[in-house]
C-alpha positions in Angstrom: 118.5 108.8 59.6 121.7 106.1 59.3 121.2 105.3 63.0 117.7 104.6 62.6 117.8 102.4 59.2 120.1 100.7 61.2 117.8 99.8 64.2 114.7 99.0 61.8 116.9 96.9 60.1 118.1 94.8 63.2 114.4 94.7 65.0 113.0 93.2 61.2 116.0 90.9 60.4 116.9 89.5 64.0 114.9 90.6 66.8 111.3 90.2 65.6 112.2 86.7 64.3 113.6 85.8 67.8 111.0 87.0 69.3 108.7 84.2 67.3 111.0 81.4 67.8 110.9 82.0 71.6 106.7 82.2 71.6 106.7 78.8 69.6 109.0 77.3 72.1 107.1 78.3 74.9 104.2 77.0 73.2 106.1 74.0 72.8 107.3 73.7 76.3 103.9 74.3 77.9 102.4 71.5 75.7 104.9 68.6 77.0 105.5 67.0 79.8 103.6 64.3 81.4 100.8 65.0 81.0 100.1 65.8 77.1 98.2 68.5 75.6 98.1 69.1 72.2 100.1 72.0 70.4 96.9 74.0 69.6 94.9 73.3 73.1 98.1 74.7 74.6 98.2 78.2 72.4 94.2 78.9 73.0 94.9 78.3 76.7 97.8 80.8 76.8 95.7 83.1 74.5 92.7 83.0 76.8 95.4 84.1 79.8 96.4 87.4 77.5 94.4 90.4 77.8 93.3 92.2 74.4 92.9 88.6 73.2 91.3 86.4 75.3 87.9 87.7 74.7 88.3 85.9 71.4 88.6 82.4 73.2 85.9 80.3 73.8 87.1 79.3 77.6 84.0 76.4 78.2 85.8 74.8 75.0 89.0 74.7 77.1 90.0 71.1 79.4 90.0 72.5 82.4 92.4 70.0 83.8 94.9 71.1 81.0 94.3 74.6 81.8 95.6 74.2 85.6 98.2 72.0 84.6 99.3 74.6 82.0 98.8 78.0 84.1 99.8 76.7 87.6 102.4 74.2 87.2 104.3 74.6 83.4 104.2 78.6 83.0 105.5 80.0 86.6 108.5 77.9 85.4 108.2 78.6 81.8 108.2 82.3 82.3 111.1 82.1 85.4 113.2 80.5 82.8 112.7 82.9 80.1 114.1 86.0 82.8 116.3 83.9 84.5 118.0 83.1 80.8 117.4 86.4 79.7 119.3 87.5 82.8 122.3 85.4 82.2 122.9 86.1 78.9 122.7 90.1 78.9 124.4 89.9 82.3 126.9 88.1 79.5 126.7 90.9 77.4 127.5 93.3 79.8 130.7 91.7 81.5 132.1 91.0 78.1 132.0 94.5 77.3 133.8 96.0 80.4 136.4 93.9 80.4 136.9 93.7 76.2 137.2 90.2 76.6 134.7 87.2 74.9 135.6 84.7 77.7 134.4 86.8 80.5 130.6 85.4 82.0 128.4 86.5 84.7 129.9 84.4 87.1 133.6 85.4 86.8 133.7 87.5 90.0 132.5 85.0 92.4 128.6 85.5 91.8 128.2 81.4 91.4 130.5 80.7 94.5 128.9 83.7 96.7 125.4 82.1 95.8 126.6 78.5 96.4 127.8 79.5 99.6 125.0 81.5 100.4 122.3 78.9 99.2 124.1 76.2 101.5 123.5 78.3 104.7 120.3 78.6 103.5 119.6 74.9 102.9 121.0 73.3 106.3 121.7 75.9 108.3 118.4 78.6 108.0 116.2 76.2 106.3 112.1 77.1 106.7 113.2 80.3 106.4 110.6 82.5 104.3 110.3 86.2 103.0 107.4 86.6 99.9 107.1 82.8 99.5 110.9 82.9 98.3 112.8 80.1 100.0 115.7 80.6 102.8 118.0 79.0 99.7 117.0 82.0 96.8 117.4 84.7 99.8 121.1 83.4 101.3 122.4 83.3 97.3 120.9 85.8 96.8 122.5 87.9 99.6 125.8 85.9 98.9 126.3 86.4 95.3 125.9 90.1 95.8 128.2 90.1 99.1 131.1 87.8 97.5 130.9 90.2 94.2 130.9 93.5 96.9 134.2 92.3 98.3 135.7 91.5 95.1 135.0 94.7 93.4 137.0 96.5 97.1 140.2 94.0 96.7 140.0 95.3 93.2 139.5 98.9 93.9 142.9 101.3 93.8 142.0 104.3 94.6 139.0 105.3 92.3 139.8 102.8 89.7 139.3 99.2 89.3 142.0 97.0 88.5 140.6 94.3 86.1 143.3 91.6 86.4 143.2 92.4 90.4 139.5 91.9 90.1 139.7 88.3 87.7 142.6 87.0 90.3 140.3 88.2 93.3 137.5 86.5 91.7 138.9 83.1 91.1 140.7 83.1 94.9 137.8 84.0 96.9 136.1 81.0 94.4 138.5 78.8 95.7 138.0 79.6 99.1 134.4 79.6 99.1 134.7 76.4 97.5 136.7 74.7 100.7 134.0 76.4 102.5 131.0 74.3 101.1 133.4 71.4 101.6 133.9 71.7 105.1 130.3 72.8 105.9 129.2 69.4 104.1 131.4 67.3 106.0 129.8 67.7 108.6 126.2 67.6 107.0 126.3 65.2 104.4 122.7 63.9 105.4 121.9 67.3 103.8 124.5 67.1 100.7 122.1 65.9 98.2 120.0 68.5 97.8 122.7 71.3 98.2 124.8 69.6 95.1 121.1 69.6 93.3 121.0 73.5 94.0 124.4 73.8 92.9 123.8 71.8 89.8 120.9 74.5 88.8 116.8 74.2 88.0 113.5 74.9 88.7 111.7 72.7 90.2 110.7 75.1 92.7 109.5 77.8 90.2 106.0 79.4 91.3 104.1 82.4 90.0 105.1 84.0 93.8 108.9 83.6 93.0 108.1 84.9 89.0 106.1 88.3 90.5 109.3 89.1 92.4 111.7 88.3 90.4 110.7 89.5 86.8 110.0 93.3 87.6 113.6 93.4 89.3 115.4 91.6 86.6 113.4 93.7 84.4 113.8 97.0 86.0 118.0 96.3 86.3 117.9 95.0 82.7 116.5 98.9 81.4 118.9 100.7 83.3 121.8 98.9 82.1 120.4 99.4 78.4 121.0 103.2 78.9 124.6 102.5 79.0 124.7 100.8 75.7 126.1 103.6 74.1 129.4 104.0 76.5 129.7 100.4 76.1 130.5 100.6 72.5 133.0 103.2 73.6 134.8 101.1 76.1 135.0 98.2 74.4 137.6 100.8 71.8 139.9 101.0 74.8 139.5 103.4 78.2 141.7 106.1 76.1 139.8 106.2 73.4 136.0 106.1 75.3 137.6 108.7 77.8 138.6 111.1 74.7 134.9 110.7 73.3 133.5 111.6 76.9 132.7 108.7 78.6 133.6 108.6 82.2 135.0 105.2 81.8 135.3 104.2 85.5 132.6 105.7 86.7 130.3 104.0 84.1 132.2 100.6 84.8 131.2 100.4 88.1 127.6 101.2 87.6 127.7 98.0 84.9 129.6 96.2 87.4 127.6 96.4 89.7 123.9 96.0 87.6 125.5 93.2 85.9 126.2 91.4 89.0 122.8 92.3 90.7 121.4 90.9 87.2 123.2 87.9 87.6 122.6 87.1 91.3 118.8 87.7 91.2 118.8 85.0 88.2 121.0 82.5 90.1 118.8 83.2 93.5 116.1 81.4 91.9 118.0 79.1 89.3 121.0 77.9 91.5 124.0 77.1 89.3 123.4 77.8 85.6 126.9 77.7 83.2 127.6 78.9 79.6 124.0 80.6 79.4 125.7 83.9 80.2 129.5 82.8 78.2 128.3 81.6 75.0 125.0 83.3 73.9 126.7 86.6 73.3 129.3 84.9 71.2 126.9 83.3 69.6 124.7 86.6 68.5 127.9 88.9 68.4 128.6 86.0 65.3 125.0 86.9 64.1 124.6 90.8 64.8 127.9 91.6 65.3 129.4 94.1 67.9 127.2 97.0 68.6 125.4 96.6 71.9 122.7 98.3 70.9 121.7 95.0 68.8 123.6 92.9 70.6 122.3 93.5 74.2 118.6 92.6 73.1 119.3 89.6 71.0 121.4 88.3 73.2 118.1 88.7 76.0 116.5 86.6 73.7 118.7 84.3 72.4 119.3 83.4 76.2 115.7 83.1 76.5 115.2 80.5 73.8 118.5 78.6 75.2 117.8 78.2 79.0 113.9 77.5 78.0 114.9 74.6 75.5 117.8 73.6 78.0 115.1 73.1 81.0 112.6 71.6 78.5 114.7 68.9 77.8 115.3 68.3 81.4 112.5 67.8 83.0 110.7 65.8 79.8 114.1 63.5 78.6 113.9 61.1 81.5 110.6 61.4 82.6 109.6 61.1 85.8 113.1 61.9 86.7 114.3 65.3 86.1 117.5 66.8 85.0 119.5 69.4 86.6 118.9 72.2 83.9 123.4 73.2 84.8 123.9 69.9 83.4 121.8 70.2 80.2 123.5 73.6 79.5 126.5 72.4 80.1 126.2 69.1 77.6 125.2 71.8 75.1 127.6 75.0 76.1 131.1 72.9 76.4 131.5 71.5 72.4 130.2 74.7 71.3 132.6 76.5 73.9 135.4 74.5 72.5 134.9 75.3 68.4 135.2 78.6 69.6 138.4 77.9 70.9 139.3 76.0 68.0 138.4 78.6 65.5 140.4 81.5 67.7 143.3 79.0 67.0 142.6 78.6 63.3 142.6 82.4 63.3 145.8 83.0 65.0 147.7 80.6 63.4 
């Protein structure tokens, strides 16, 4: 009975409140850019799109022009951003949990640098490729992010356990090298270095409802299965000893999170390129908010990373109009002084 005052208490005080502050920003964002459509316009467009509801919606009232601008151009990217940030943060979540520690983000085992390196391949050296309508770029990151984080997690491996400060050091070396890689690739390429250090910078731009029909029911379907192991997560993050004393097969269920939370995070940077602090500081954020149980903090975080990457990739392609904004860099502007009052505060505390 405890347990489930405690969930309808969560879903009324944070989640359902969340979930209306992401449906007015996406309101929001599908009403600017430029070319304007008013607040209203925009919400009986999106209503008319939503079955159960659009029978309501006088569609011959409707601009027509704003309606293709609104369901072909802003809400593919729109809806990719939502998943992508949802992605990121609970991929967060998830990482922060195995390895107990609040500083630990979806990229820290070389998912960023196996997708930069894989996206680059894909940009100058298989470029035209296509599988689905997704672009030779989204398939090589893709396929690098989860082959960089495949031979991190076997340097890491000792015998059937995984060595987390192996795996952080692994991580940050094979970064590095990867790194040098790009480098040297570019050297000789740098006709084609623009729009790799765009990828790498992370956005949208090439967001379409082809690359949203792909990637939302994988996200999706990885995201559920990892929320069955809220529970064990709770556990873990007591110490191995104690989850292994209350039943939890600690390494076993550490490689299964490993391992969705890296397939999480690839599939959002296959699309997204380079995105920082998304995945670092939403889940400080709601952990400030919720607190530490999983179970409350694995959703709102989903959310909360919703509402950030959507804001973060509404201001950049709408503050410098017609020029966009990489979306990394936006993030970043808003992720690093944030970032460093946490680090502040941590300080404060110790001391």
């Amino acid at each position: 009975m405890n347990k489930e005052v405690f969930k309808s208490r969560h879903i009324s005080k944070y989640i359902i409140p969340l979930v209306v502050i992401l449906v007015i920003f996406i309101i929001i964002a599908a009403s600017v850019g430029s070319a304007k459509v008013t607040i209203k316009e925009t919400g009986l467009i999106i209503a008319s799109f939503i079955p159960g509801i659009n029978y309501l919606i006088d569609e011959a009232s409707l601009n027509q022009q704003n309606v293709k601008i609104i369901s072909q151009i802003r809400l593919p990217r729109i809806l990719i951003s939502v998943f992508v940030g949802i992605a990121l943060a609970c991929a967060g979540v998830i990482f922060q949990g195995i390895f107990r520690n609040p500083m630990a983000d979806p990229y820290i085992i070389g998912v960023s640098a196996g997708a930069s390196l894989g996206a680059t391949v894909g940009l100058i050296i298989v470029s035209g490729v296509k599988l689905l309508s997704i672009s030779s770029a989204s398939i090589f990151a893709f396929a690098g992010a989860i082959g960089v984080t495949f031979l991190v997690y076997n340097i890491s491996r000792i015998r059937a356990k995984i060595s987390v400060v192996t795996l952080l050091l692994a991580g940050v070396a094979l970064s590095s090298l990867i790194s040098a890689i790009n480098s040297f690739i570019l050297i000789f390429r740098s006709q084609d270095m623009a729009k790799v250090i765009f990828w790498l910078m992370g956005g949208l731009t090439s967001a379409s409802w082809q690359q949203f029909y792909i990637i939302a029911p994988v996200i999706t379907v990885l995201l559920v299965f990892a929320g069955f192991f809220l529970k064990d997560l709770n556990l873990i993050s007591l110490g191995d000893e104690r989850a292994s004393q209350l039943g939890v097969e600690t390494e076993k269920v550490k490689k299964i999170l490993l391992v969705l939370a890296s397939l999480i995070a690839a599939a959002a940077v296959s699309v997204s390129g380079i995105i920082g602090f998304v995945g670092l500081i939403t889940p400080h954020i709601m952990r400030l908010i919720v607190g530490p149980d999983h179970k409350a903090l694995y959703p709102a975080s989903a959310i909360a990373g919703a509402i950030v990457l959507l804001f973060s990739d509404t201001l950049a392609r709408t503050v410098l109009q017609p020029r966009e904004i990489p979306v990394g860099i936006i993030t970043s502007i808003i992720g690093v002084p944030f970032f460093i009052y946490l680090l502040l505060r941590s300080k404060k505390e110790v001391f």
